[in-house]
N, C-alpha and C positions, 0 to 999 in steps of 0.2 A: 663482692666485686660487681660492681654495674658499670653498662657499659654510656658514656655521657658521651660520646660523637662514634658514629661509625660510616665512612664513605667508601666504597669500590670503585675506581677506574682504571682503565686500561692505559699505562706509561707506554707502551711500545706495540702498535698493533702486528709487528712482525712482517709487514710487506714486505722490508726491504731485508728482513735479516731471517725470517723464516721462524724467528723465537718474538712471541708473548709474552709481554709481561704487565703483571698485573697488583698493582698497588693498593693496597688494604689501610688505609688511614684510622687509627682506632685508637682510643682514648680513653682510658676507664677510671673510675672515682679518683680522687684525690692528682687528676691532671698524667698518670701514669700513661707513657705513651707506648702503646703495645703494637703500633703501625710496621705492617712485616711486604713484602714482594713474597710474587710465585712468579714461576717462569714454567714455558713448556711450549714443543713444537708449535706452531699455527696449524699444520697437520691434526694438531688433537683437539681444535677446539671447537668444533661442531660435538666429538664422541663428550667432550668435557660438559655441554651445556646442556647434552641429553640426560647426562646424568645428575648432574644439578637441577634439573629437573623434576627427574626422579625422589633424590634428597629432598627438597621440600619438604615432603612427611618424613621427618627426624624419627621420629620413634616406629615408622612402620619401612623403612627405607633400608636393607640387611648389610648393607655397607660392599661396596664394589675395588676388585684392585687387578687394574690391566696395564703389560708391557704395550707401551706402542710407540714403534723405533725406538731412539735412546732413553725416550719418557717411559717413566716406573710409577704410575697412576696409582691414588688411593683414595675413595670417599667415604666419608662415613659420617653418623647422627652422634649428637652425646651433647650436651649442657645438659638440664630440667627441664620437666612440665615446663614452667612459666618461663623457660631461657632455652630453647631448645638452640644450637651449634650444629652447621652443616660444617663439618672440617675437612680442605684437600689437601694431599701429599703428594708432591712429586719428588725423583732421587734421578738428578743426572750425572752421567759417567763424569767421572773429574777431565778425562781429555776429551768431551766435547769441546769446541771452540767457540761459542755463545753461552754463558749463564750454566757453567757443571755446579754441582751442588745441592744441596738438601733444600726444598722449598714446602712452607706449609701457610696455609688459609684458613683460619675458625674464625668464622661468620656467621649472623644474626641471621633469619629467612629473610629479611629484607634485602640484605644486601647479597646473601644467595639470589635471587632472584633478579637484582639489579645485574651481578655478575651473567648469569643465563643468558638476560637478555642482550650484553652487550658483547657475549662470544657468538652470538646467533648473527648479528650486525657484522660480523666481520665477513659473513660468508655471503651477505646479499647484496 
């Protein structure tokens, strides 16, 4: 599996609804379209970019997983050497009233890092 398009942006920066979300465009051999949403507090996403930070180094990075308010946060390293994956997890209550539901992100360092920087943007 290789991956032939990967883009990160931010669909919903949360001003008006307090939820994030954030749209992973991803496309791998043979036109396969693997493009997924995360959702999660705007509350969490300064602690979100700190640790996507952290992740960066996939294989020396021990993998992190914090409650914060309804968000049930999970990072962690995993593809290969030559393909290393920063993947996040969130699990929101099903009666939240914005976005309940199981959310996950496995991402290239690049587009970790595109992500980082444009949760850090929302705080300045």
């Amino acid at each position: 599996m290789s991956v032939v398009h990967e883009k990160v942006t931010i669909a919903d920066d949360g001003s008006a609804t307090g939820v994030v979300v954030i749209h992973l465009a991803r496309e791998i051999t043979g036109g396969v379209d693997m493009s997924t949403e995360f959702a999660c507090e705007r509350t969490n996403a300064a602690w979100l970019a700190d640790e996507l930070d952290k992740a960066l180094d996939a294989w020396g990075y021990p993998s992190t997983e914090a409650r914060h308010g309804v968000d049930q946060l999970a990072i962690f390293g995993g593809g290969t050497d030559s393909n290393p994956v920063v993947n996040v997890r969130n699990s929101r209550p099903d009666d939240v009233a914005l976005r309940p539901g199981h959310w996950t992100l496995a991402m290239s360092q690049a587009s970790t890092s595109e992500l980082r920087d444009l949760l850090r943007a929302l705080h300045n």
